[in-house]
N, C-alpha and C positions, 0 to 999 in steps of 0.2 A: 504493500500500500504506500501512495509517494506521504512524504513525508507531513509537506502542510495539511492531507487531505485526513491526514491522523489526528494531527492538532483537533480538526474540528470535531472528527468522534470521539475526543476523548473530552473535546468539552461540553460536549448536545448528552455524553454520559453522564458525567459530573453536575450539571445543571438539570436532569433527567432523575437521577439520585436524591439532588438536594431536595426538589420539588415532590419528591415520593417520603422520602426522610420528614422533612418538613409536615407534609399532610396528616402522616402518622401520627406523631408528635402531637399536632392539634386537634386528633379525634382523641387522644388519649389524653389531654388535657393536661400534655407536658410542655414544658418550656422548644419552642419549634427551633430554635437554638442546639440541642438537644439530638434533632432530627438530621437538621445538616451534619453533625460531626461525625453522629453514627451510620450517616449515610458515604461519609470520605472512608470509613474505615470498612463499610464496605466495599467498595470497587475499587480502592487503593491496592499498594502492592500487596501489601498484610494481610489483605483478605481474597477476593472474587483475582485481584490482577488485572483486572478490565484497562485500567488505565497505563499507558506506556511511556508516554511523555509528562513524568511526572514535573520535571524541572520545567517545563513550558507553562504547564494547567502553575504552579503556582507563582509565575511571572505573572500570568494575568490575573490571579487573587491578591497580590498587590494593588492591583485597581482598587477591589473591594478596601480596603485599609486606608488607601488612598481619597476614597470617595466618601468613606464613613467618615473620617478627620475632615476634609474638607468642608461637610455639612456641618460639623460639631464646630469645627472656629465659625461659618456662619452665624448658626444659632448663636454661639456663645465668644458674644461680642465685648470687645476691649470695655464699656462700662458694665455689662456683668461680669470680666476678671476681677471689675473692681473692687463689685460687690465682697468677694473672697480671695481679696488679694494675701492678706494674712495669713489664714491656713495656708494659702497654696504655695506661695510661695516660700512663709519661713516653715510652716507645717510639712507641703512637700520635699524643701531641700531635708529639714532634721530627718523626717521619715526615712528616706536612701541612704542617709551618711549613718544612721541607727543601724539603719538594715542589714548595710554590708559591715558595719564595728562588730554586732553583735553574731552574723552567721562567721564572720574569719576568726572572731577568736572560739566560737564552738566547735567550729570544722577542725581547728587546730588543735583544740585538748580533746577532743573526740578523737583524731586521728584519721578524718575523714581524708584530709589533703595531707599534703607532704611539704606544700610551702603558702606562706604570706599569700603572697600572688595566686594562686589558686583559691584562697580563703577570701580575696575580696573581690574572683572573679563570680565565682557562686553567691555572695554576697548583691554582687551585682544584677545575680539574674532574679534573683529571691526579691529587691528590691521593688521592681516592676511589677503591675497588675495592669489588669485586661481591661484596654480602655474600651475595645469593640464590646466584650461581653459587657460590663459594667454599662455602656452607653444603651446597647440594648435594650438591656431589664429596663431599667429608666425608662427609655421612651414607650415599650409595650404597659409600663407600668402609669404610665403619665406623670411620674414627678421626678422630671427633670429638675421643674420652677420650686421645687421641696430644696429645704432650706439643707439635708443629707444629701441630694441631688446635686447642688451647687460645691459644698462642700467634696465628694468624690471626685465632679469633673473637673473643681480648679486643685486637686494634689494630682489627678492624671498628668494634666495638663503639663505641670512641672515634669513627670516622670517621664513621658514622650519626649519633653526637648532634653531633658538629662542623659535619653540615646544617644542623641550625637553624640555630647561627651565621654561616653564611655563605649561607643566604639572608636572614636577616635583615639585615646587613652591604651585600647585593649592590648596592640601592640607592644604598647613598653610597658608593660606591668611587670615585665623579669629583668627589665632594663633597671639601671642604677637610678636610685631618686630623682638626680637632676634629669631626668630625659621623659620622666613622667610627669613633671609640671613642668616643663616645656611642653610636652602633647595638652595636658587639661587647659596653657595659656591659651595656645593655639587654638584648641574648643571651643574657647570660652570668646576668645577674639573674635571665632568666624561666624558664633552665634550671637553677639553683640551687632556687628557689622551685617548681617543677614537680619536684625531685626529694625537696627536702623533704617536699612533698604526697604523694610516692608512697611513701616510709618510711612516714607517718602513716597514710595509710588501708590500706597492707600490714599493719600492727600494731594496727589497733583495726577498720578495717573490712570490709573482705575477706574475711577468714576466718571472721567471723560472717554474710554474704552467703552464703557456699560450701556451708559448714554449713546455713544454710536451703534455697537448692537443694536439699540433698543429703539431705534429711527427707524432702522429697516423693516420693523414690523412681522420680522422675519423668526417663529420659532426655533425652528432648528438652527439659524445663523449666530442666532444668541445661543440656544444651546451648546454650539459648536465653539463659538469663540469662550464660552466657559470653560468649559473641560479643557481646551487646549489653555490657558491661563494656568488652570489646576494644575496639569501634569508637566506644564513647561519650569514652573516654580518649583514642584516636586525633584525634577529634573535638576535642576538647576543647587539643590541644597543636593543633591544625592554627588554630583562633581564634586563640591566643595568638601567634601566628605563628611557632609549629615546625613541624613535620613529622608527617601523619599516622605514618610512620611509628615516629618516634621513639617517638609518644604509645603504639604497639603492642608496641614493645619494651617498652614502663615497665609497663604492662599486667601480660607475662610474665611480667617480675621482681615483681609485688607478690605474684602468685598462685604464683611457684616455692618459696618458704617455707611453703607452706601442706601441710597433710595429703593435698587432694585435687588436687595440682600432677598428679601420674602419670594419674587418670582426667581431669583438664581435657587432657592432653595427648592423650590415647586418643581423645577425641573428637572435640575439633580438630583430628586430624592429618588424613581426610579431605577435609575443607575445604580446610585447607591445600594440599594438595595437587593438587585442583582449579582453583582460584584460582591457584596458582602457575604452573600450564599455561597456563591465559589470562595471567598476565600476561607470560610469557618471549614467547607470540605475537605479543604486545599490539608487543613490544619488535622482532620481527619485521618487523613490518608500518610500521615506524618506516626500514628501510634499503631504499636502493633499487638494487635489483642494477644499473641503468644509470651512474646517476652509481658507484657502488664501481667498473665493469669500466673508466667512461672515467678515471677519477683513482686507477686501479690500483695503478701504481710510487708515486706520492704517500704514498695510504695506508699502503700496505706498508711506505713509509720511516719514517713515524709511528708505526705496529707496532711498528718494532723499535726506536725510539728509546726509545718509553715502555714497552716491557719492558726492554729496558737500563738504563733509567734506573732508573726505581724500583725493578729489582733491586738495583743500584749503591746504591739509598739504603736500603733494606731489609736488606737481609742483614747489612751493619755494624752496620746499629743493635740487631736481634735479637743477633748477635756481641758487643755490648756491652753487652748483659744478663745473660751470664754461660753462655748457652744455644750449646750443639755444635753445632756447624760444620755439620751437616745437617739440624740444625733449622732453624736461620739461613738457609742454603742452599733448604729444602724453603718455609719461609713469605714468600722471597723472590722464588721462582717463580711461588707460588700468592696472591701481591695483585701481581703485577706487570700486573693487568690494569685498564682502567677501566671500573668502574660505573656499574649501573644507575642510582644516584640521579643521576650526571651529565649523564643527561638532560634531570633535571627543572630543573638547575644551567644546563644549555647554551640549556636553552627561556627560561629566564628572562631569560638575559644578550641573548640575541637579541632580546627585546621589549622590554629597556633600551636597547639600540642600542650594545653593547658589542662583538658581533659582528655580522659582516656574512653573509649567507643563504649563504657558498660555504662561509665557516669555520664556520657550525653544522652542514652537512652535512657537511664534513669532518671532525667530531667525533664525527658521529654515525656516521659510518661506521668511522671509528677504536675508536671504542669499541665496535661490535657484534662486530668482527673478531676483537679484543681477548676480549671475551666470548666466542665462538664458540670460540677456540682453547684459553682458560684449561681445560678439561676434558681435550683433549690433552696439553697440557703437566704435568699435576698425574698424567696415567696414563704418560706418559714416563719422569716422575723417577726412580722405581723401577729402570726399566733402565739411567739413564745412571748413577747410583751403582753397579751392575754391573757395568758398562764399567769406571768409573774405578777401583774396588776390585781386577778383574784389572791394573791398571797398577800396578806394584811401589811406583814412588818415589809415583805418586798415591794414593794405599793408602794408604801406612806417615802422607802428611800428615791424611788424610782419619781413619785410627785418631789421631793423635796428640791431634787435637783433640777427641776422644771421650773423654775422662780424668774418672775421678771427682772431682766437684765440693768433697768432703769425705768424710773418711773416719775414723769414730769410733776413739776410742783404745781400745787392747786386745780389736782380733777376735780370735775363737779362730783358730787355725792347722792344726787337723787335726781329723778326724773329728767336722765340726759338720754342718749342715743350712744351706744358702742357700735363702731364700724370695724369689724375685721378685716385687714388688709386694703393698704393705703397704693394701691395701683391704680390704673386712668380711672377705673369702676370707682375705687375705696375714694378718689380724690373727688371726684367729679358729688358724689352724696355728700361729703364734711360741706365742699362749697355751697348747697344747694342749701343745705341745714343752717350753715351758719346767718348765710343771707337771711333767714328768716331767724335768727338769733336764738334758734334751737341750742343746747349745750351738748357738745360730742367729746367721747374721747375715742383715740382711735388704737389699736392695737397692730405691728406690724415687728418683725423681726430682720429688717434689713436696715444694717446701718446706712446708708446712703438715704432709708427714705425716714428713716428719724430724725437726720440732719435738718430734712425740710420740713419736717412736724416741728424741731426746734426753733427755727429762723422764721417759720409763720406763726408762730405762739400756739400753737394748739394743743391743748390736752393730748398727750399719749403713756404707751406703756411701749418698753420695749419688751418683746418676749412672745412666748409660742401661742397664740389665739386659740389653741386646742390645748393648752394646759389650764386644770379647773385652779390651780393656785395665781394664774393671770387674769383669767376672768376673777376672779374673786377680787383680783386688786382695782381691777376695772368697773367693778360696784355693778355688775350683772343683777347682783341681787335687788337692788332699788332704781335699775334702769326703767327707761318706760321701752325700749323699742332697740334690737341690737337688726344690722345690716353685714353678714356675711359675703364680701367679693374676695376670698382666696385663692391662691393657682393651681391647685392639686385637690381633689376630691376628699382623700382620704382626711386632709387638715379640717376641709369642709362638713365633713360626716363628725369627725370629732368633735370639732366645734359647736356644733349642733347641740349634738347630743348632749355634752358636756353645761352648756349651755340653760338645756334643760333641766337638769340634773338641780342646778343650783335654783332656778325658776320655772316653775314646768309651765306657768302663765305668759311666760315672758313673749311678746309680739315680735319673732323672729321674720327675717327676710332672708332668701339665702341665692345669690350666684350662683344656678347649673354648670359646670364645665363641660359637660355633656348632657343629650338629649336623653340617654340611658337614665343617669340621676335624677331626672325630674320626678316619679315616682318616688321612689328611693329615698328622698328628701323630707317631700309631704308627707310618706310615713314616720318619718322619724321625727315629725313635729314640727315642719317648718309652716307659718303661718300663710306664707305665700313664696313659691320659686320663680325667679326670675332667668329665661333662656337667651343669652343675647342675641343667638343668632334668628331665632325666630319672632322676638321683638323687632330688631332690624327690618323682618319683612313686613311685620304689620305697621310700621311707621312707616315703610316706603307705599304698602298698597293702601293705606288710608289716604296719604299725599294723592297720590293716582284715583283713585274714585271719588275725589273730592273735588278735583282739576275734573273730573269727567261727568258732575252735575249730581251723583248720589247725594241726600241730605245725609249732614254732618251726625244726627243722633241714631239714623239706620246704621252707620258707616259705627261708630261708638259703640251701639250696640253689638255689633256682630265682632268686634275687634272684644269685647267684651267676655260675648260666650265663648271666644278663640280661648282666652286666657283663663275664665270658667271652667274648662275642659282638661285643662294642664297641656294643652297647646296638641290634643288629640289631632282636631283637623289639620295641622301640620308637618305632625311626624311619620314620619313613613313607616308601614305595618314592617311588625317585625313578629314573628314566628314568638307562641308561649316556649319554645323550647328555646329559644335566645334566649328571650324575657327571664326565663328561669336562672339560664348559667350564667346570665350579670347579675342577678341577683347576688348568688351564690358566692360569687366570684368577692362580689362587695362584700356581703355579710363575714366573709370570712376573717377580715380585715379587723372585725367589731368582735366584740365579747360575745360569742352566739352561740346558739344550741337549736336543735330540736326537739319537738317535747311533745310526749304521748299524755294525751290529753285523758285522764279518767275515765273510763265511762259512766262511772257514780257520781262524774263531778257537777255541781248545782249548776254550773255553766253553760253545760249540755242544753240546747233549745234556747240558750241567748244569742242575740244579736253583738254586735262588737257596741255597737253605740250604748247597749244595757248593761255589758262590764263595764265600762269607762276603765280598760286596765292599764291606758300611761298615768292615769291618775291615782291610782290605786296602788300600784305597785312599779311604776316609771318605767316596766318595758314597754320596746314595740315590737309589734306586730308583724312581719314581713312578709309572710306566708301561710298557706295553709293546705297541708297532703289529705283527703279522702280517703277511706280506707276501701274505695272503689279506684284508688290510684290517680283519681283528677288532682290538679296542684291549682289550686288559687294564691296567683301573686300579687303582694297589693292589696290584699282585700280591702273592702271600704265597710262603714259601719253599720250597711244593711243588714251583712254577711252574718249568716247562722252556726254556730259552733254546733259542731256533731257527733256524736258519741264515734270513738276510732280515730279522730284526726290527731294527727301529726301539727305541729304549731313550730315554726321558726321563730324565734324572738330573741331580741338584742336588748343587752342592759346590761349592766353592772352587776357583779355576783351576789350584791345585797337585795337587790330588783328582780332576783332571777327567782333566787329564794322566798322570797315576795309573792310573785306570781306561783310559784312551785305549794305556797299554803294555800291559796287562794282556789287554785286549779285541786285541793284535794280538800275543801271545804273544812279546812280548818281554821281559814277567816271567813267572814260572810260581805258577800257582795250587797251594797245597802238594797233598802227596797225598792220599788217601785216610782215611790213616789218621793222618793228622796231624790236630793241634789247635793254633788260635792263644787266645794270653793276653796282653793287656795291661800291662805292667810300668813301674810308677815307678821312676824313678832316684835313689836318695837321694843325700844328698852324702853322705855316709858309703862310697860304691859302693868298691869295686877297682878300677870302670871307667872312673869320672870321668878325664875328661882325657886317655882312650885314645881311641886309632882301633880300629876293628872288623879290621882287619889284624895287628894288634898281639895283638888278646885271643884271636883265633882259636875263636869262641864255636861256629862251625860245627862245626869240629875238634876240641872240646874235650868238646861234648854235643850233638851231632847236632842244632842247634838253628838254623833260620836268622831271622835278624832282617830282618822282610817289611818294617817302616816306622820311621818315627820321627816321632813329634810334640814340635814342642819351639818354646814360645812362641805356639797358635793356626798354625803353619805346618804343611804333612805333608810329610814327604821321604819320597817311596816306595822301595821297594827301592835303598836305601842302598851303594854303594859302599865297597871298603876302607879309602879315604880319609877316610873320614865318623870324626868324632869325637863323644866321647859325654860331654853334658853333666848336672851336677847340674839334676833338675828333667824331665830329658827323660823320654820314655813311650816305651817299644820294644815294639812288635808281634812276637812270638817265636814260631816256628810249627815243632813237633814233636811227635812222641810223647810220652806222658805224665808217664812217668817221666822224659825227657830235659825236658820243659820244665820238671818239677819239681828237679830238680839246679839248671838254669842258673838257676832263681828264687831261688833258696837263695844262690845265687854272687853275684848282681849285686845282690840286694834282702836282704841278710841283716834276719832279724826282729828289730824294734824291740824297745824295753824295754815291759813289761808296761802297758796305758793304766790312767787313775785306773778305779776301781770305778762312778763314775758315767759314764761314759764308754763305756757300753756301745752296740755298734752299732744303730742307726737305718734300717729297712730301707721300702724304697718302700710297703709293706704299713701301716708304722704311719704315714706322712704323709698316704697317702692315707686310711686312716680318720680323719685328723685333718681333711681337707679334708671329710670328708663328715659327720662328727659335727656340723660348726658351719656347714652349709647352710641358710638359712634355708627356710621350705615354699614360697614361690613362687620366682617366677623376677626378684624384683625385685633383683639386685645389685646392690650400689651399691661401685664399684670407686673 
């Protein structure tokens, strides 16, 4: 067979593989990461053989590496370095110069190596982690814009351009001192002078390049003249003796400053994404399942050495940045792996004569494994912080270190507005609030956007909007109205919840980041969700049927029941068996269970609207299995409970328990004709500092006190013994007039509030989020 005509069967294989690998992966609801590699390792040499030109197939997975970097300096532009310049840079450098201190002098008293230089060439490879994989999870995961997100990709980022240095370096590692900082100057020169270069033609020539593209009108012309820019820069660092891919990342960053950064990204991402197939195969086809199964225990032991290890060095050093303990913790777990580029590091050391053929295969095998499981681990984390947050005393350590970072002088203390996350959304609500002289404080965790909460006077908090010790300093509890715009879901879902936990009343508004979430949301108590992409449309086609003669209140109306609907007429059908696996997918993320409903239980033939059980015991709802097999998602309050169902429900382990006595009629669900109401305790109360046996609230106004929140914790049905503090929230459940008396009793009314201080109702933040929506869907959070 002539030779080019092999090239392309062994790549129509390889992408033939990946794409089979891949689909697998995603019926079996593994990481499709996962798919590709085990698909290289089949048709590579080590396995089927299929592939003959191996050293060609992963020339062009370079691409892939090349094309992943290039998007990732796009996305993550020189003022997001900004944001985490600290970690990355003095985080990143200490992490490598740790990594490789710490494995040379082990490898040395261990007797792994036989010299220095082989001690901080392994050091060196140990050093690196997997920007592709790591970048991956991230994006499949959606938190990039997660504050563990930014942190990972700016110590990558270091670790990528510290390549160069240390293959430039690798040569004289057996050379005499002086010839080894003379190579690190020279590194360090050509990457100073390479990054000069890429400010200067980012600011005089690029943008006028872009612009030209972009006259032509021409897709493929612009497409064309990108890639050739990518790989010519690429090029061009790889002479100098960097790294193609370094020169791909530098690339990114000149073009992420520019106007047409968002459509360079639109068209490159296909690419990308292709090429990143082949290359994860390419990496495949690199391991060889015989040696991994005969030097199994080995391996494995090296596994866990160097996730131990560079968690051990990781996570202090992130903790030393100033950043919470599950940031620290989450960016710990997720570089605890070694990377891809250490291949290129382990090939090179091997044809130096650094290492010997057992221990490059032992690297390589370490490191695929390594790779392989980093995807598991990073979908784990979620649950074991679940685990641990039901464990009291590991809880109470795990909140302590969740503490606002800073916290502005003079918040208001009652009847203000909390905005969560101060981006175009978080900014555009404070201004709309403030103009009507509404009181806000606003909560965000980026230094960069605290500065400008400092320099316009505005009440803030710095610190994590989904920890219940930031809300709590944010006066959630005697807010009238809290506005949720955060960048990642999961912050969003906490926040929420959390939220609630301290005020289950509280008039929540919350930012979809996706159309999937809208449900999702409103279950978990959101008062009302706001989608921006499909607000965007109803403010363009109201404009348009307005311009086109409809009257204005048919036109109101109809944009009305749109919004009524949870934006149904909008979203495109999606399969109950979708609908189920996001569910799933989310809840996982949450404190949740499933839960076999009694059949004895008094709940049996109630509606959800006649439990009232966020109020009674603070979980939700999320689901519900038939024991005919039908799954109802989302249920709404109509919904009948049925002897045999299955119940999904998220909540706090206190909430679970709660509901767990409730659901086995060991507390009782009020009557009929009872109603429950949420009650603040002031310090001012009569009650403070009593027990419920003492005030005799039951016997006094027919009134029973179902729960108590006090500090983010629930104590469900309360015993006599329970005492009642300033600050707590009592769940009161009676007749009207009777709940109206005992409210009068324990909450007597305040003095009259100032004139400006008038109430803030979920109606006017959500017009305030929707007023300052820009027309597309480009958010920049």
């Amino acid at each position: 067979m002539q030779e080019d005509f092999r090239l392309i069967v062994d790549l129509v294989t390889v992408l033939a593989a990946a794409a089979a690998g891949g689909l697998l992966a995603a019926l079996l609801r593994q990481p499709i990461l996962l798919g590709y590699l085990l698909a290289g390792m089949v048709v590579g040499p080590a396995g089927l053989g299929l592939i003959k030109e191996l050293i060609q197939v992963e020339t062009l997975a370079q691409f892939g590496v090349a094309f992943l970097l290039f998007a990732l300096g796009v996305e993550f532009s020189f003022s997001e370095l900004k944001k985490v310049k600290g970690i990355s840079l003095g985080g990143g450098i200490l992490q490598i110069l740790l990594t490789i201190l710490v494995t040379a002098l082990a490898s040395l008293g261990m007797g792994w190596v036989t010299s220095p230089a082989q001690g901080v060439f392994l050091g060196a490879i140990l050093s690196l982690s997997s920007t592709a994989v790591v970048l991956k999870c991230l994006m499949e995961r959606n938190e990039i814009a997660t504050p563990h997100g930014q942190v990972m990709l700016g110590i990558l980022v270091v670790q990528d351009l510290a390549l160069g240095v240390m293959l430039a370096v690798l040569p004289a590692l057996d050379k005499p001192p002086e010839e080894i900082g003379i190579a690190v100057g020279w590194a360090l020169l050509q990457t100073g002078l390479l990054a000069l270069g890429a400010v200067g033609a980012g600011i005089w020539v690029i943008p006028s390049l872009l612009r030209l593209l972009a006259k032509t009108e021409s897709r493929e012309l612009f497409l064309l003249g990108v890639v050739a820019l990518c790989l010519g820069i690429a090029l061009l660092t790889e002479h100098l003796g960097l790294s193609i891919e370094m020169g791909a990342f530098v690339a990114g960053l000149m073009i992420s400053e520019v106007e047409y950064a968002d459509q360079t990204l639109t068209y490159v991402e296909p690419l990308r994404d292709i090429f990143a197939s082949l290359f994860f195969a390419a990496i495949g086809m690199l391991i060889d399942p015989v040696f991994l199964w005969n030097n199994l225990e080995l391996i494995l032991g090296l596994v866990a050495l160097v996730f131990i290890g560079k968690f051990l060095i990781i996570t202090p050093l992130v903790k030393l940045f100033r950043y919470p303990l599950k940031t620290a913790l989450i960016t710990g777990f997720g570089l605890a792996q070694i990377g891809e580029f250490s291949f290129v590091l382990a090939s090179e050391g091997q044809s130096l004569g650094l290492v010997s053929r057992r221990v490059y295969l032992l690297i390589l095998g370490t490191t695929a494994v390594t790779l392989v499981l980093t995807p598991f681990v990073l979908r784990f984390i979620p649950k074991l912080f679940a685990w641990a947050e039901s464990l009291p005393w590991l809880n109470q350590y795990l909140a302590q270190t969740d503490v606002a970072l800073e916290v502005a002088e003079d918040l208001p203390n009652q009847n203000h507005v909390v905005v969560c996350g101060y981006g175009r959304i978080g900014q555009n609500i404070v201004k709309l609030l403030r103009d009507h002289s509404y009181p806000v404080i606003v909560i965000d965790q980026s230094e960069r956007r605290i500065q400008e909460l400092r320099e316009a006077n505005i009440p803030y908090i710095y610190g994590n909007a989904a920890s219940l010790h930031v809300l709590e300093k944010a006066g959630v509890k005697t807010a009238q109205g809290m506005a949720i715009a955060l960048p990642d879901p999961m912050s969003t879902r906490l926040c929420l919840k959390r939220s609630l936990e301290l005020t289950p009343d509280l008039d929540v508004v919350v930012r979809a980041n996706q159309d999937k979430d809208i449900e999702l949301l409103y279950q978990l108590g959101a008062r009302e969700v706001v989608q921006p992409e499909f607000e965007a449309s109803l403010e363009l086609s109201s404009h348009l049927l307005t311009g086109m003669g409809l009257p204005l209140p048919v036109i109101q109306r109809e944009v009305q029941r749109i919004r009524g609907s949870h934006y149904l007429v909008l979203r495109s059908e999606r399969s109950s068996s979708q609908v189920a696996k996001d569910l799933k997918a989310a809840t996982q993320e949450m404190n949740s269970r499933w839960y076999p409903l009694p059949e004895t239980s008094l709940m049996v033939g109630m509606t959800l609207e006649e439990t009232n059980l966020r109020r009674l015991t603070g979980i939700s709802l999320m689901a519900i299995q038939r024991a005919t097999g039908e799954e109802l998602d989302y249920p709404d309050g109509k919904t009948i409970l049925e002897a045999g169902d299955r119940l999904l429900i998220v909540g706090e382990p206190s909430e679970l328990a709660a509901f767990d006595e409730l659901a086995k009629g060991e507390a009782a669900v009020p009557a009929e004709y009872a109603s429950c109401q949420w009650l603040l305790v002031p310090a001012h109360s009569p009650v403070v500092g009593k027990t419920l046996e003492e005030l005799h609230i039951r016997r006094q106004f027919g009134v029973l006190v179902q729960a108590i929140r006090r500090e983010g914790k629930f104590i469900s049905f309360p015993h006599g013994k329970s005492d009642l503090q300033a600050g707590d929230r009592l769940l009161l459940c009676g007749g009207f007039y009777s709940l109206n008396q005992a409210s009068q009793w324990i909450a007597p009314t305040p003095p009259p509030k100032h004139p400006l201080q008038v109430p803030v109702t979920q109606v006017a933040v959500s017009e305030a989020l929707r007023e300052y929506l820009p027309p597309d869907n480009q958010i920049e959070l």
